[in-house]
GUSEGU-947413 format. One line per 10 residues: their letters; for each residue x, y, z of N, C-alpha, C. Coordinates in steps of 0.1 Angstrom, whole numbers. Example, Ala and Ser with C-alpha at 12.3 -4.5 7.8 and 13.67 -1.06 7.14 Angstrom:
BEGIN
as) 132/-57/78/123/-45/78/132/-33/78 ~ 128/-22/71/137/-11/71/129/0/79
//
This chain:
BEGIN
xxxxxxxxxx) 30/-528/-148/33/-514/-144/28/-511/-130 ~ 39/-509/-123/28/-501/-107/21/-494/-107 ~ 19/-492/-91/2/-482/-93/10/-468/-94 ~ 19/-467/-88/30/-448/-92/29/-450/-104 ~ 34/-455/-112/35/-453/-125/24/-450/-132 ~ 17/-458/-131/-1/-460/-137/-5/-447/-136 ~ -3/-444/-123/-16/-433/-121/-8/-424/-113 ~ 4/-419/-124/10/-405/-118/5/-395/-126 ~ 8/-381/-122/1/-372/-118/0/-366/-139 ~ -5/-364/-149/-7/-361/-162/-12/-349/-165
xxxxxxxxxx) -20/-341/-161/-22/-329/-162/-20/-319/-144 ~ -17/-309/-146/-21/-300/-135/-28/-302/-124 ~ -43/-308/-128/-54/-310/-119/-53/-323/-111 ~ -46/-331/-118/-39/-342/-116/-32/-344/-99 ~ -22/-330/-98/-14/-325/-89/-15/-330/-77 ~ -17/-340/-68/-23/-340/-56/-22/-328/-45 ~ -6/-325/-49/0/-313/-34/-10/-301/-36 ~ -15/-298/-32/-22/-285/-31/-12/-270/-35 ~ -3/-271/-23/3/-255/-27/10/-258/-42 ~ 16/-272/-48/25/-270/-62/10/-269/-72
xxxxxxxxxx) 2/-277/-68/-12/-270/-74/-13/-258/-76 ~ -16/-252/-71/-17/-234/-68/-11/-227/-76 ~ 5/-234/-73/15/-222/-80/18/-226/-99 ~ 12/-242/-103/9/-242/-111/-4/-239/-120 ~ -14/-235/-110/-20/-225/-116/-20/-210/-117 ~ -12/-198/-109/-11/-188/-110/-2/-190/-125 ~ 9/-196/-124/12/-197/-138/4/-195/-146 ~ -4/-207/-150/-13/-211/-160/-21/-200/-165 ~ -23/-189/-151/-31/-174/-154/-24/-160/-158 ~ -10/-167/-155/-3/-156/-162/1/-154/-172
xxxxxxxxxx) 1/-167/-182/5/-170/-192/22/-172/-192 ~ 28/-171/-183/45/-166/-183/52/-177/-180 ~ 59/-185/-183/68/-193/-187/82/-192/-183 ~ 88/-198/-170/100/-188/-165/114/-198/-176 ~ 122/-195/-181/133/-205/-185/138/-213/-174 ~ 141/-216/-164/145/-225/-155/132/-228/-141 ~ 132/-239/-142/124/-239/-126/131/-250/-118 ~ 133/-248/-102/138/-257/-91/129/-265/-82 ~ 123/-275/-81/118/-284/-77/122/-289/-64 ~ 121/-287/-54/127/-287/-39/116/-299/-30
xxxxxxxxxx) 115/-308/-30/111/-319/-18/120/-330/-18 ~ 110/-339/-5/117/-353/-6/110/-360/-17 ~ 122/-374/-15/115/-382/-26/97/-385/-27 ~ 97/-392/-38/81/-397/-39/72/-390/-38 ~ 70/-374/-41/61/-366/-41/57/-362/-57 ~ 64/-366/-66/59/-363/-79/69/-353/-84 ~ 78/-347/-82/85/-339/-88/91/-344/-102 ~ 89/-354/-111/97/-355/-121/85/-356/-127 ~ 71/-358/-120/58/-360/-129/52/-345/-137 ~ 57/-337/-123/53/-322/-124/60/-318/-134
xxxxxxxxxx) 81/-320/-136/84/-316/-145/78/-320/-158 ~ 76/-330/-161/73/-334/-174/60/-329/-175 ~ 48/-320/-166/38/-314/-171/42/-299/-176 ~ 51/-295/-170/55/-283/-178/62/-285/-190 ~ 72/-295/-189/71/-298/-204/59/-300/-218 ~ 49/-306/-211/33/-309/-222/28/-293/-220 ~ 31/-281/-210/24/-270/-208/29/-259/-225 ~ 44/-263/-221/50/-252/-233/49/-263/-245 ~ 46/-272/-247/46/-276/-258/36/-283/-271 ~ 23/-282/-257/10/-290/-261/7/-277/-274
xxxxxxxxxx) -2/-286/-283/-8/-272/-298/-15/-269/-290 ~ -25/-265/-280/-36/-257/-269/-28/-244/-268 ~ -13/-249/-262/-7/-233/-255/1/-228/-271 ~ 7/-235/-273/17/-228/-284/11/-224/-298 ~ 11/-219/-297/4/-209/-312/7/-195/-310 ~ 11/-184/-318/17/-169/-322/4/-163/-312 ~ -8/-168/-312/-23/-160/-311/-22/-163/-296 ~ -14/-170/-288/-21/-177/-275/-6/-171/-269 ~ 2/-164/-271/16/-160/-268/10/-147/-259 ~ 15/-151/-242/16/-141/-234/0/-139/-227
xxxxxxxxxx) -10/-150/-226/-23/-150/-223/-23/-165/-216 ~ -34/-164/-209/-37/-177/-203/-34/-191/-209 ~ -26/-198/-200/-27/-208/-207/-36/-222/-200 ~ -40/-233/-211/-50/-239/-205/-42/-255/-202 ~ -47/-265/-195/-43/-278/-193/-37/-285/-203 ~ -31/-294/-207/-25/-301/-217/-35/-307/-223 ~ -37/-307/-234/-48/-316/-238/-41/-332/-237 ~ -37/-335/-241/-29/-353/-238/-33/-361/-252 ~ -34/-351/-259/-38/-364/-272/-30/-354/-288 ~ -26/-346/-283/-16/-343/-291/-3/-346/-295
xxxxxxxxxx) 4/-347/-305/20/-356/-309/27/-352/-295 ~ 28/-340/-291/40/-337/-280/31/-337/-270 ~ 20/-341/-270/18/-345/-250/17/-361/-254 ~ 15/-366/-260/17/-382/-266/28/-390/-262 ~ 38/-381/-269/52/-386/-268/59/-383/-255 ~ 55/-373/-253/61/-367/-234/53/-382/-228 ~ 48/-386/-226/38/-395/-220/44/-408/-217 ~ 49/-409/-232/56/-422/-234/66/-422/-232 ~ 79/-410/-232/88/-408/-229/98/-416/-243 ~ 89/-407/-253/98/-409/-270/104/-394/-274
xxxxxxxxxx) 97/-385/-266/102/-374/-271/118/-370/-276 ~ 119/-367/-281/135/-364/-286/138/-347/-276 ~ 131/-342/-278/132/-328/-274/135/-329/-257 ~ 129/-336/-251/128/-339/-236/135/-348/-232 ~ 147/-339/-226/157/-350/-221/159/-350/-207 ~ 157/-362/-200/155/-360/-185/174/-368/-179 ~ 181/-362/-174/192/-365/-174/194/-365/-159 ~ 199/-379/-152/203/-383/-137/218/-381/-133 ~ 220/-364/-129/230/-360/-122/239/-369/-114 ~ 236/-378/-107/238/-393/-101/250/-395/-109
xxxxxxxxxx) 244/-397/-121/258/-406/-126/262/-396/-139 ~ 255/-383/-141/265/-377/-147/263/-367/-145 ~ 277/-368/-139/277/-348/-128/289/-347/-129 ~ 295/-350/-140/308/-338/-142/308/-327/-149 ~ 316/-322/-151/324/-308/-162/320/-312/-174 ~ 324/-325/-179/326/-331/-195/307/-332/-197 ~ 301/-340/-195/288/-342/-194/279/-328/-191 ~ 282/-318/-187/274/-307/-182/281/-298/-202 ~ 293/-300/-205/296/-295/-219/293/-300/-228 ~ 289/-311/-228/283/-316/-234/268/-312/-234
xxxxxxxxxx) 257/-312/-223/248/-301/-226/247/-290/-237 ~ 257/-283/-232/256/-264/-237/260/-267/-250 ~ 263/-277/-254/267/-277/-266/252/-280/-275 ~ 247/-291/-269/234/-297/-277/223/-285/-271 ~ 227/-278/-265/213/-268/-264/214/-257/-271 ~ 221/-252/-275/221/-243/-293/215/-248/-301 ~ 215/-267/-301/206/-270/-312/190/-262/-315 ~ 186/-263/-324/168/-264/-329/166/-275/-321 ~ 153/-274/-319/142/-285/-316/144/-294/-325 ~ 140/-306/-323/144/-312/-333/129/-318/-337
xxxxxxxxxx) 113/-316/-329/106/-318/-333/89/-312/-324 ~ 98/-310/-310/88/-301/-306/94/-280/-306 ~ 83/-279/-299/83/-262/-303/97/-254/-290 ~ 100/-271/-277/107/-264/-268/114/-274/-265 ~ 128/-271/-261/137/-286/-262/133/-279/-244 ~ 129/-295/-233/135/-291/-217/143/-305/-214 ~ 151/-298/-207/161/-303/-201/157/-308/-185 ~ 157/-318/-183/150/-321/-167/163/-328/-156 ~ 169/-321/-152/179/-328/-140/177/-331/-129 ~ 174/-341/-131/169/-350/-114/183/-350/-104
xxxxxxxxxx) 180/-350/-92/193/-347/-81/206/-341/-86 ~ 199/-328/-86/211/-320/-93/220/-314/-87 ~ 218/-315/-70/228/-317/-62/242/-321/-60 ~ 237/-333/-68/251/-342/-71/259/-335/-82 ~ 258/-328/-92/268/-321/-98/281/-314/-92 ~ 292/-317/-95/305/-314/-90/305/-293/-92 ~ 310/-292/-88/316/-278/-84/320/-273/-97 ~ 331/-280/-109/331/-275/-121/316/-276/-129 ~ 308/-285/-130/297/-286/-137/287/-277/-135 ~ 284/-272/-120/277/-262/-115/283/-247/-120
xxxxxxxxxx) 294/-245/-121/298/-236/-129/294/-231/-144 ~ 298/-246/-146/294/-246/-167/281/-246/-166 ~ 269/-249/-161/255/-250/-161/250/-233/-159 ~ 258/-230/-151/254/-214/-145/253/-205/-158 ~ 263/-211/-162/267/-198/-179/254/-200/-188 ~ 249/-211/-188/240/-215/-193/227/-216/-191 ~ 224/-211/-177/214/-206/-171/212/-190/-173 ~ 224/-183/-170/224/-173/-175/217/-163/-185 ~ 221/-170/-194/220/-167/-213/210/-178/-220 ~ 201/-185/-216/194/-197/-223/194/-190/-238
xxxxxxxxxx) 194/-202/-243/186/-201/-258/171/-199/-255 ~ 165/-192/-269/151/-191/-257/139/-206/-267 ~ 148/-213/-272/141/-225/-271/143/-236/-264 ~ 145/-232/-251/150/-240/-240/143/-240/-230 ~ 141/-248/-220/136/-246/-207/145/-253/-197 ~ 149/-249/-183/154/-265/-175/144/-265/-164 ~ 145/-277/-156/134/-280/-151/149/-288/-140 ~ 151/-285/-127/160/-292/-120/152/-294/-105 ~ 156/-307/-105/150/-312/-92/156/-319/-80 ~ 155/-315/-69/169/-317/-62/157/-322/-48
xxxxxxxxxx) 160/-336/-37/157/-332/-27/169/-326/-14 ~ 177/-321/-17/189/-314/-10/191/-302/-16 ~ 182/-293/-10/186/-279/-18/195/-268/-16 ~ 198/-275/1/216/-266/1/224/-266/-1 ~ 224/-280/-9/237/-284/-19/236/-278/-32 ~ 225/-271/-35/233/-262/-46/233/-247/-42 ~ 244/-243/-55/247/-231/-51/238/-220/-57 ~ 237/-213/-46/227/-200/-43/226/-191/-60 ~ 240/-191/-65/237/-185/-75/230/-192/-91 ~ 228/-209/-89/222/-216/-93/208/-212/-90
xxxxxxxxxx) 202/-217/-78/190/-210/-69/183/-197/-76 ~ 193/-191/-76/185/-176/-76/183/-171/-98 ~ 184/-177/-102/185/-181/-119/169/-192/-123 ~ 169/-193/-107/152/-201/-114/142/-201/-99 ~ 130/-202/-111/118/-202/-105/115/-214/-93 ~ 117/-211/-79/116/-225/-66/98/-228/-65 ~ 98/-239/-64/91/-245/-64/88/-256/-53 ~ 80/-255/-39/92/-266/-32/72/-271/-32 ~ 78/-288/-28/72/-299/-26/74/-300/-12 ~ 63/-304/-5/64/-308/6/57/-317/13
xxxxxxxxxx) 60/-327/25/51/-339/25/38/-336/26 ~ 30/-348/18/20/-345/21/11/-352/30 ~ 0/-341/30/-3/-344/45/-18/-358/44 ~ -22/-360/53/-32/-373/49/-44/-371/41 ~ -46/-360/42/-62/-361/33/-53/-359/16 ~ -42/-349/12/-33/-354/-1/-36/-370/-4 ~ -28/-376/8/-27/-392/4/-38/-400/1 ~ -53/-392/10/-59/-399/7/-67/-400/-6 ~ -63/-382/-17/-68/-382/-25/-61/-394/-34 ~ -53/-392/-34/-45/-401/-45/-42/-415/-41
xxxxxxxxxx) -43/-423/-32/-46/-436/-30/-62/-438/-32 ~ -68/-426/-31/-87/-436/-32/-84/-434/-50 ~ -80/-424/-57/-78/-423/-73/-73/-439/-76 ~ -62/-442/-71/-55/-457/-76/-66/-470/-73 ~ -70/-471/-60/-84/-476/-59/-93/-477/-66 ~ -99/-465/-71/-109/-468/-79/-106/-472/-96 ~ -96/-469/-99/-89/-469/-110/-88/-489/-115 ~ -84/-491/-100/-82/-509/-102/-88/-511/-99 ~ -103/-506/-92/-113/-514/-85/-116/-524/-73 ~ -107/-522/-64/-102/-526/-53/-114/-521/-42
xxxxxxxxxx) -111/-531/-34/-124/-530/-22/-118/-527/-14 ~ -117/-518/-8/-113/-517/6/-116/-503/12 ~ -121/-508/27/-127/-498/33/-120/-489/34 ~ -135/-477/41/-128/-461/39/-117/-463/56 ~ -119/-468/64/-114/-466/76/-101/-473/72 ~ -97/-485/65/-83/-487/60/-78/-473/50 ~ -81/-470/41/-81/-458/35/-67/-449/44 ~ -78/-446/56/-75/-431/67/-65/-440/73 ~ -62/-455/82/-51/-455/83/-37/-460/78 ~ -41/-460/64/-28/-463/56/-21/-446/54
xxxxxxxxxx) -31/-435/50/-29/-425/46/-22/-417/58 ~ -25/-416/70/-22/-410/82/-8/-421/88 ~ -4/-434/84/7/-440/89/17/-442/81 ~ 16/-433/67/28/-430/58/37/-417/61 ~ 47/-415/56/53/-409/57/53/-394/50 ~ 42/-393/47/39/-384/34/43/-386/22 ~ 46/-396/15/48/-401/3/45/-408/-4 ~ 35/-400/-17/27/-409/-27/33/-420/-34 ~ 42/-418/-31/51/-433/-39/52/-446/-29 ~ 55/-440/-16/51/-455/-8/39/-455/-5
xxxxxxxxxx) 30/-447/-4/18/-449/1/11/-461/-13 ~ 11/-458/-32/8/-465/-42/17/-483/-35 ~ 27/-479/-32/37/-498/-32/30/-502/-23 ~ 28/-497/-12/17/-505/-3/4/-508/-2 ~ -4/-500/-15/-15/-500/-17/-15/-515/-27 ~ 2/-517/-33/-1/-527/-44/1/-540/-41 ~ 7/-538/-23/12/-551/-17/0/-553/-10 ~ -9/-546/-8/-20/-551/2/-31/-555/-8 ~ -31/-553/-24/-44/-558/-33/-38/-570/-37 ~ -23/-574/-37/-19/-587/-41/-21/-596/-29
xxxxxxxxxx) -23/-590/-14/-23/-602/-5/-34/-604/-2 ~ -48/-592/-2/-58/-596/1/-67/-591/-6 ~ -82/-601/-4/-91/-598/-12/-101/-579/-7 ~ -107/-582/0/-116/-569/4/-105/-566/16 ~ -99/-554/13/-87/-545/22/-95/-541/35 ~ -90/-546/48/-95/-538/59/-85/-530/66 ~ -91/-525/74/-83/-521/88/-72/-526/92 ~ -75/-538/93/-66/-548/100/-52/-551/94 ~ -59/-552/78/-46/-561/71/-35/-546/70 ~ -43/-536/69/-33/-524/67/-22/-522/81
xxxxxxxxxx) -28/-525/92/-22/-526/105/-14/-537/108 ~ -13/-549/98/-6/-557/96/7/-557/91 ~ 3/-546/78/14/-545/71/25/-538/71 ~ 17/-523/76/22/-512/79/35/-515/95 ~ 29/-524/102/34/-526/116/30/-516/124 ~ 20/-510/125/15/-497/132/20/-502/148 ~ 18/-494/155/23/-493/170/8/-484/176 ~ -1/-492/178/-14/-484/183/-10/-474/200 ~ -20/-465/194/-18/-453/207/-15/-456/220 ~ -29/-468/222/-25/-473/235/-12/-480/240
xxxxxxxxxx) -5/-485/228/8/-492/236/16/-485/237 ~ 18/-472/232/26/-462/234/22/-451/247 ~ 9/-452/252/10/-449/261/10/-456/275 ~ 11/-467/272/15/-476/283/32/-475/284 ~ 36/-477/276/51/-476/273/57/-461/282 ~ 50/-455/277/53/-446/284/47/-441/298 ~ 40/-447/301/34/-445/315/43/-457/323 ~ 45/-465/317/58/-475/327/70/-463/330 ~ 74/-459/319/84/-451/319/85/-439/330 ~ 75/-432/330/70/-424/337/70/-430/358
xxxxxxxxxx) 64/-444/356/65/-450/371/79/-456/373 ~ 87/-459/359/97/-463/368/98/-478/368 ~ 89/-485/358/87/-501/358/95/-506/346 ~ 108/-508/348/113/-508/338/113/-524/332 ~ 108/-535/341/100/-546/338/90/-546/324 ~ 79/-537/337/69/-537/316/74/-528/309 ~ 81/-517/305/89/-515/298/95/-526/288 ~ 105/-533/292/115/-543/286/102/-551/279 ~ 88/-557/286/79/-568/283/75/-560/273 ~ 66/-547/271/61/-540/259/70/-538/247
xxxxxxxxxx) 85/-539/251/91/-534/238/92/-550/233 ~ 95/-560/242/94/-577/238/82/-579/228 ~ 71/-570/235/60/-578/225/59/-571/210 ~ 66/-563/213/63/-551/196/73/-560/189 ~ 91/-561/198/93/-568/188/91/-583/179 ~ 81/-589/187/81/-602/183/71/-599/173 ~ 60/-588/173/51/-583/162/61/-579/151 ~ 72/-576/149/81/-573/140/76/-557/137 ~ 77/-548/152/71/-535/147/87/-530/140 ~ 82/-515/133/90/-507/126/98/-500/141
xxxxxxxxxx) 114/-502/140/116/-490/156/116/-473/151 ~ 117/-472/137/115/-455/132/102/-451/136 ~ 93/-459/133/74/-462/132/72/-457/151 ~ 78/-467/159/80/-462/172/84/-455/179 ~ 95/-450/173/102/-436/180/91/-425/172 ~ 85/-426/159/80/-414/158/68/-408/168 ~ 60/-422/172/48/-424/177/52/-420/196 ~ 63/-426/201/67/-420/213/69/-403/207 ~ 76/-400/197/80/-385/200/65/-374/199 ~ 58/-381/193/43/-374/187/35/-365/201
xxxxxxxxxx) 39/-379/211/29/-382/223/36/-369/232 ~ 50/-370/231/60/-369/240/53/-349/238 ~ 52/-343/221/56/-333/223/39/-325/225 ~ 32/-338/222/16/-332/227/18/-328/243 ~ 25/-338/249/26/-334/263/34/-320/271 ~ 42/-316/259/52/-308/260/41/-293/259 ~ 36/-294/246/25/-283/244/18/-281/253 ~ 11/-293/259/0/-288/267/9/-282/280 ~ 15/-287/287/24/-280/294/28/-266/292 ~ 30/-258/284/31/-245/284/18/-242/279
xxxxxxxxxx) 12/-249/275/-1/-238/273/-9/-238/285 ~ -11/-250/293/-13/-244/310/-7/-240/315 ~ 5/-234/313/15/-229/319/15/-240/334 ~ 12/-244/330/20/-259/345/34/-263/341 ~ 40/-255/333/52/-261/334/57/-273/323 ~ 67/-279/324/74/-288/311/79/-295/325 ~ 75/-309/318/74/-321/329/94/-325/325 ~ 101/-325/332/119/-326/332/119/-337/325 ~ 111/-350/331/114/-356/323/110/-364/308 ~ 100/-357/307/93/-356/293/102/-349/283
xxxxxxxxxx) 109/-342/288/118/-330/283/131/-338/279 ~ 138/-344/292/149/-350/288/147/-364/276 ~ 135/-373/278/133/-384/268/133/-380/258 ~ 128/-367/255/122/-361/244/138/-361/231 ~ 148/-355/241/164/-353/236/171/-365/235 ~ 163/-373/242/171/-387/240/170/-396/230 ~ 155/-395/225/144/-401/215/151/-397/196 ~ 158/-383/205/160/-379/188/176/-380/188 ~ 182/-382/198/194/-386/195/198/-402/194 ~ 186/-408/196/195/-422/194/188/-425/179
xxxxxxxxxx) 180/-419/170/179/-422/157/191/-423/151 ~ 198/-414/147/213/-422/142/217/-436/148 ~ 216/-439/160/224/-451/163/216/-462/158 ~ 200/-464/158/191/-471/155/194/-476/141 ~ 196/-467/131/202/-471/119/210/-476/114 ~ 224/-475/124/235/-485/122/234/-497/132 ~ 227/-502/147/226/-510/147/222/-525/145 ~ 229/-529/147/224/-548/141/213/-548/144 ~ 210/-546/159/200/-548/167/191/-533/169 ~ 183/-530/161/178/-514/160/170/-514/169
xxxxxxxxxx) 159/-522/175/154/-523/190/161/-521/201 ~ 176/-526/203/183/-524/215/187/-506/218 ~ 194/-499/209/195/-487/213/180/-480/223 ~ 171/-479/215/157/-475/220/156/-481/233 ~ 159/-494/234/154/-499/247/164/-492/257 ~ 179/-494/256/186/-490/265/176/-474/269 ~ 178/-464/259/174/-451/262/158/-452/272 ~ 153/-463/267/136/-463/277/138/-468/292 ~ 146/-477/289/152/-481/308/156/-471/312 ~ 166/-465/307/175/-458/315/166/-443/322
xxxxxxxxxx) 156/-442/307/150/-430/317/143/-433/325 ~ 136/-449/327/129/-454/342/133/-454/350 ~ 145/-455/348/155/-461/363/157/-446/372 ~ 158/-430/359/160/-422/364/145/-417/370 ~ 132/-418/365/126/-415/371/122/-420/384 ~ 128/-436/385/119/-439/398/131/-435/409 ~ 146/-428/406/152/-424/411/151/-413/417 ~ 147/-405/413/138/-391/411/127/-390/424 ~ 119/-402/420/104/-403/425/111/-403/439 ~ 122/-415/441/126/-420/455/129/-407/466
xxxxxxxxxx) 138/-397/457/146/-388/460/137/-376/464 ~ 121/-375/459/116/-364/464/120/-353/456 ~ 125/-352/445/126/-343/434/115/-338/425 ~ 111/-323/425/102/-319/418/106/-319/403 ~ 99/-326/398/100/-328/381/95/-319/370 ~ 89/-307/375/83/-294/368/96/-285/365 ~ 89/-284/356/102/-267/356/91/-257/350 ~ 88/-248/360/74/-235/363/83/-229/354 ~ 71/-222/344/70/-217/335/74/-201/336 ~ 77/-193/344/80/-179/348/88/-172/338
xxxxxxxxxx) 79/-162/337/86/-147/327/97/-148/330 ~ 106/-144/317/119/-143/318/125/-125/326 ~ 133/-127/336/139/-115/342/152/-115/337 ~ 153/-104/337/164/-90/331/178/-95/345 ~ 188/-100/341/196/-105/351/208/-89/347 ~ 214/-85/361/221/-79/361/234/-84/357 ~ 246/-75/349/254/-78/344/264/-83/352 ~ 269/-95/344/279/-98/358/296/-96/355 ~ 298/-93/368/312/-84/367/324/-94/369 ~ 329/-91/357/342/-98/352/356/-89/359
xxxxxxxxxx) 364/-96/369/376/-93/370/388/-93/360 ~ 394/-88/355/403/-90/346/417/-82/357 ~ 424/-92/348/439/-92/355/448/-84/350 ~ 457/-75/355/460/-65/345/475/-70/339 ~ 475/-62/328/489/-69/315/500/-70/321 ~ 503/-57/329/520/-55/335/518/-69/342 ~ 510/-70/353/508/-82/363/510/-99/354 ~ 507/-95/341/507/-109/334/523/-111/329 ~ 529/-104/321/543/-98/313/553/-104/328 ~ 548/-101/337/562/-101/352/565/-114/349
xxxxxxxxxx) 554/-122/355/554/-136/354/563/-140/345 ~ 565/-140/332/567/-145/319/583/-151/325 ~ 593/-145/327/604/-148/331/607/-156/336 ~ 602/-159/351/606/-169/360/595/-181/356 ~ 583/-183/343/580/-193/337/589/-198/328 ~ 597/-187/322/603/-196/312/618/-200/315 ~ 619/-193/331/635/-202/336/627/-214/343 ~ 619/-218/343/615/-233/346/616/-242/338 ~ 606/-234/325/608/-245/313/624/-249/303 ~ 633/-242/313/646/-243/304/653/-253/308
x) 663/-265/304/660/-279/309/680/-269/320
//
């Protein structure tokens, strides 16, 4: 079993995200239970872990009893038949269904049919739809009716990372919940948890740069935590910088200080040597854009202005990401874009061009006066245009 799997998230407290933390505990204090909830991140954040704790929330014996109806409710205990079987994923009542591959009309009727049923063994049948996005236009329809009017021994739990693919009046029939990346000290809570869990050595400074050169995602942050205990013994620094293909600060700011002189030589040599390191080019454009927009900030915040051509790389950086992706060669796009803005700067430099653009309050421009031509004057014409056009 992986380490995601192993050691995903089981109770509430569990939760790494902070804010889906939160809002699962104002729940928990309200006692209130909404029939539908919407689950909004990117992948690998836990959203199908979360649903299935609200499933053990309405169904654990702790919450459900006549006496505990409409009062606080407490954590799942985990050793009861229905947090047991949620666990294992034997439940009958908890059906987690992948929109993916079934998102039609016929399959969504099939639903509303089986959800009139009884429970067949816990106290709440939930229904959990992962990328529910993907549901076609009629099924989104037939789901709505049924969103609508639940049976009230029902719950759904729909989890989508594209939430403007569904429709608003889906949306607005359930309780949003959004996920969002998380940030490094999240990762780091829940990579030192897996750590300690397997007993794995590895330093706290590898720790901080595995967690800070992920993407915000506990699911890759766990796969690489399980590729680095399989290749080495006591985890350092190093081997994480290995693996990861990190692009250290300093070469990015060399990179970009060639750029800046106009040396489009070490340019071409620095992107040579990253690629023979086999760096990441996403890993690299992120780490150029990071730099690019610290420089941007400090610029208006001393009001010294936005350097032109830190401005222009900055638009170039994020428009050649599409091409980088379909390239054979995903290094080459990036490189052309880093030459080319050397070449302009040291063009620039040659030319005696000021590269600032001064920061000055915006002025109130007087309206500018439009001549218009008048109709009779337009209508005259029309005649002796169309004895031309007549063969």
């Amino acid at each position: 079993m992986s380490y995601y799997q192993k050691y995903r998230s089981e109770k509430v407290a569990d939760l790494d995200l902070v804010s889906v933390r939160a809002a699962f505990g104002t729940m928990m204090d309200s006692g209130k239970i909404a029939h539908a909830y919407l689950l909004v991140g990117p992948r690998g954040l836990g959203k199908t872990s979360a649903a299935r704790i609200l499933a053990k929330l309405i169904n654990c014996e702790k919450n459900y009893s006549k006496e505990k109806l409409n009062r606080k409710l407490v954590e799942p205990c985990g050793e009861c038949d229905a947090c047991v079987s949620i666990k294992k994923g034997s439940a009958v009542d908890v059906m987690e269904i992948d929109a993916a591959s079934h998102r039609g009309i016929d399959d969504i009727r099939d639903l509303r049919e089986r959800v009139n049923l009884a429970p067949a063994a816990l106290p709440k049948k939930v229904y959990i739809i992962d990328e529910v996005h993907m549901l076609t236009t009629e099924a989104f329809s037939a789901l709505l009716k049924t969103l609508e009017e639940p049976p009230e021994q029902v719950m759904f739990v729909l989890a989508t990372t594209e939430a403007h693919k569904v429709p608003e009046t889906i949306i607005s029939r359930c309780v949003r919940i959004n996920f969002t990346k998380a940030t490094a000290a999240e990762l780091m809570t829940s990579l030192s948890r897996a750590a300690k869990g397997e007993g794995l050595k590895i330093d706290e400074e590898a720790l901080v740069i595995l967690a800070t050169g992920l993407d915000g995602s506990f699911r890759e942050g766990h796969k690489l935590l399980e590729q680095l205990a399989n290749r080495y013994g006591p985890i350092t620094a190093e081997n994480v910088g290995e693996v990861l293909k990190l692009v250290s600060n300093s070469r990015v700011e060399a990179i970009l200080t060639a750029v800046d002189a106009g040396e489009t030589d070490k340019v071409v040599g620095q992107l040579c040597e990253l690629e023979a390191e086999g760096v990441e080019v996403m890993s690299l454009i992120t780490k150029l854009l990071l730099v690019l927009q610290a420089r941007l900030r400090k610029g208006v915040e001393s009001k010294e202005g936005w350097s032109r051509s830190a401005a222009r790389l900055t638009r170039k950086l994020v428009e050649v990401v599409p091409r980088v992706k379909i390239s054979p060669l995903p290094l080459l796009p990036l490189e052309m874009v880093l030459v080319e803005a050397a070449l302009s700067n040291r063009q620039s430099e040659n030319g005696g061009r000021k590269e600032l653009v001064q920061m000055e309050p915006a002025r109130v421009l007087p309206p500018e006066r439009k001549t218009k031509m008048d109709f009779d004057q337009v209508v005259s014409g029309w005649p002796e245009l169309l004895a031309r056009l007549q063969p």
